[in-house]
C-alpha positions in Angstrom: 9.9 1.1 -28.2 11.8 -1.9 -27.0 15.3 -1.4 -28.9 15.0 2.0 -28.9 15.9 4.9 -26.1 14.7 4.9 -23.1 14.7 1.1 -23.9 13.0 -1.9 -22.1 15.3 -2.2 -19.3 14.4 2.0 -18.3 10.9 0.9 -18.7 11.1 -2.3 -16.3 12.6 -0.8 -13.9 10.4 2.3 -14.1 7.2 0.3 -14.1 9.2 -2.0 -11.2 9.3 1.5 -8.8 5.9 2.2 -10.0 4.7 -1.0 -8.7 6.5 -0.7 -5.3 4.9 2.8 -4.3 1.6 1.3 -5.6 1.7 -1.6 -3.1 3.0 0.1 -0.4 -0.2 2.6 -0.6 -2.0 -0.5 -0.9 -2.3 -0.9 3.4 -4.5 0.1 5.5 -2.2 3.0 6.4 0.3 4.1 3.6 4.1 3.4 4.2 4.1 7.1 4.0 7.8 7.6 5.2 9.2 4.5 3.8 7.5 5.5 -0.2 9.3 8.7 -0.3 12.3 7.3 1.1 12.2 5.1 -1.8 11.2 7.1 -4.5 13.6 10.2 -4.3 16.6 8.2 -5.1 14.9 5.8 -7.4 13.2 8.4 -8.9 16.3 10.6 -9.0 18.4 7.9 -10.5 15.7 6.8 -13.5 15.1 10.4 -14.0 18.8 10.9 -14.5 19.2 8.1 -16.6 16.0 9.0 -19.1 17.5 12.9 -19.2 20.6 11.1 -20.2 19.4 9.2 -22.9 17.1 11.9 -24.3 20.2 14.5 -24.6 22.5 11.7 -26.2 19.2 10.9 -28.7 19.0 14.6 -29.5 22.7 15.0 -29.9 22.9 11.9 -32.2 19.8 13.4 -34.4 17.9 10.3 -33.2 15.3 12.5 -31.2 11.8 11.8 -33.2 8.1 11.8 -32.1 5.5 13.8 -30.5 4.2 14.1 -26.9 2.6 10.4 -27.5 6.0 8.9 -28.2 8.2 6.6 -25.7 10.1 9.4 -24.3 7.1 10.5 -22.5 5.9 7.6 -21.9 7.7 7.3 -18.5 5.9 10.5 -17.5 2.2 9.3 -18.2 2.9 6.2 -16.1 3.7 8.6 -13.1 0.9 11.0 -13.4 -0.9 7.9 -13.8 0.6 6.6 -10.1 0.0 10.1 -8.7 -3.8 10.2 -9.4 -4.0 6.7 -8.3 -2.1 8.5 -5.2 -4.6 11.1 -4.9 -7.4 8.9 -5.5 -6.4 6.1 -2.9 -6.8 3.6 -5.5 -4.5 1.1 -4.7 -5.8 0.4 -1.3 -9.4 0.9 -2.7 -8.6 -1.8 -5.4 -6.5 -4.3 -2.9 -9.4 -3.6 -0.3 -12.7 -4.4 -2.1 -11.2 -7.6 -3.6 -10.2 -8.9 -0.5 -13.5 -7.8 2.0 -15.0 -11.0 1.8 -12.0 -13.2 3.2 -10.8 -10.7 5.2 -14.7 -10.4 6.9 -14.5 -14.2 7.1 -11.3 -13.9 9.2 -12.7 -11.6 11.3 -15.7 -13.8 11.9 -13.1 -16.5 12.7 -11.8 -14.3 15.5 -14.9 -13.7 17.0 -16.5 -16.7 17.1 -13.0 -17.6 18.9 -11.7 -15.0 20.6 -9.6 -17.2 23.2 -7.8 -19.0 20.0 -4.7 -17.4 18.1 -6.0 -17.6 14.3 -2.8 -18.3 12.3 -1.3 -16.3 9.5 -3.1 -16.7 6.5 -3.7 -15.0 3.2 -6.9 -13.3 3.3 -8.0 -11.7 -0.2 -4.7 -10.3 -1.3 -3.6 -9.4 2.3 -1.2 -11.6 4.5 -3.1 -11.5 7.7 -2.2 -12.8 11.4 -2.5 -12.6 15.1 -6.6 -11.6 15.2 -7.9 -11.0 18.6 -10.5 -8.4 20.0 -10.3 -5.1 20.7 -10.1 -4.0 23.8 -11.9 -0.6 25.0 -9.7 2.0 26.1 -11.9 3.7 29.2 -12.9 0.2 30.3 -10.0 -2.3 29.1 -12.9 -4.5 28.8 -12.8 -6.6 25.1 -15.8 -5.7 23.0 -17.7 -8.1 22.5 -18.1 -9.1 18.3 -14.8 -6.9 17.2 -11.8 -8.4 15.9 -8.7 -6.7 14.9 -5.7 -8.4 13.1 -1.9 -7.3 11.5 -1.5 -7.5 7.7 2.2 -8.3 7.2 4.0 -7.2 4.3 6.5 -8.9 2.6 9.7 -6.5 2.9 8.9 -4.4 6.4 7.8 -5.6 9.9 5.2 -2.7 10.8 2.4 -2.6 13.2 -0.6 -2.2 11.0 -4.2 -3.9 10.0 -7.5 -4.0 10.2 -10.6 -3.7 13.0 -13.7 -4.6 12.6 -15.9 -2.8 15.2 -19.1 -3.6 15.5 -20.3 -0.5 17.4 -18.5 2.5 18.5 -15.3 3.6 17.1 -11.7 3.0 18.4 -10.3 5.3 21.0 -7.1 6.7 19.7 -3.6 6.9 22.0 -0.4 8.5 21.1 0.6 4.5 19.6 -2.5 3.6 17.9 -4.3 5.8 15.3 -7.2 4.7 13.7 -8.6 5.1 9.8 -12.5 4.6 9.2 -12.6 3.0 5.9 -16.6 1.6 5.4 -19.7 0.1 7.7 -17.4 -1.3 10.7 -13.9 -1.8 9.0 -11.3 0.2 10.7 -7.2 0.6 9.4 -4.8 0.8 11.9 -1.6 1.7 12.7 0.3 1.4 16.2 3.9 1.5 17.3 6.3 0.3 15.6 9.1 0.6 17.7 10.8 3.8 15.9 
């Protein structure tokens, strides 16, 4: 599988794009925009490439082995990404292992509202700049919420987490708001696009 077509260096870089489109629908709000940006060409380019190599294999009499051998291999690994897709399991995943710290940051926050909690990792989330929520009808801050940006490592976007104690968030044409469990919120807001 290794020194053979498609080859290790198709399949790291296959399993490399995988990766990408698996972290980036690991946030509380997908980087919807930004994953099919990226995979079209990528994908376009590997699948190029593995067509390529298949046709040269067949040509050359090389072209051996079921629908379980390596030249399907790349196609299992994306229906495999898809119905994580479909599923939400990379958020699901990054989200459940991290609750705990992230609840503790939030706690942080509102035990100090008046205090800028610095970045930190939380779970497997970069996490900075908690402070309260603020109610839209009222522009009052409610009282036991906290809501903080999760910063990723390649794009500056407007996104994180809220934790509302009662209520839910008022949306505006900026802010949008995902209900994930018990008081945890996603959010997105402008981003300046």
């Amino acid at each position: 599988m290794i020194s053979k077509p498609p080859g290790l260096p198709f399949l790291a870089a296959f399993s490399v794009a995988a990766s990408v489109i698996l972290m980036w629908a690991s946030y509380p709000y997908w980087y919807g925009i930004e994953m099919f940006l990226f995979a079209i060409p990528v994908g376009s380019l590997l699948l190029a490439y593995w067509a390529i190599r298949m046709v040269w294999a067949n040509h050359k009499g090389t072209l051996t082995g079921g629908l379980g051998s390596r030249w399907f291999m790349p196609w299992f690994v994306a229906v495999g990404v898809v119905l994580a897709l479909i599923i939400d399991a990379p958020f699901w995943l990054r989200f459940t292992i991290s609750e705990p710290s992230i609840k503790a940051y939030a706690e942080a926050v509102v035990k100090n509202p008046d205090r800028e909690e610095p970045c930190q990792w939380a779970g497997l989330y970069y996490v900075c700049d908690g402070w309260q929520y603020s109610d839209l009808d009222t522009g009052e801050e409610v009282p036991g919420s906290a809501t903080f940006g999760v910063q990723e490592w390649f794009l500056d976007d407007n996104r994180g987490f809220l934790w509302l104690p009662s209520g839910e968030p008022d949306e505006t044409a900026d802010d949008s708001y995902r209900y994930l469990k018990d008081h945890w919120y996603g959010y997105k807001g402008w981003d300046g696009w």
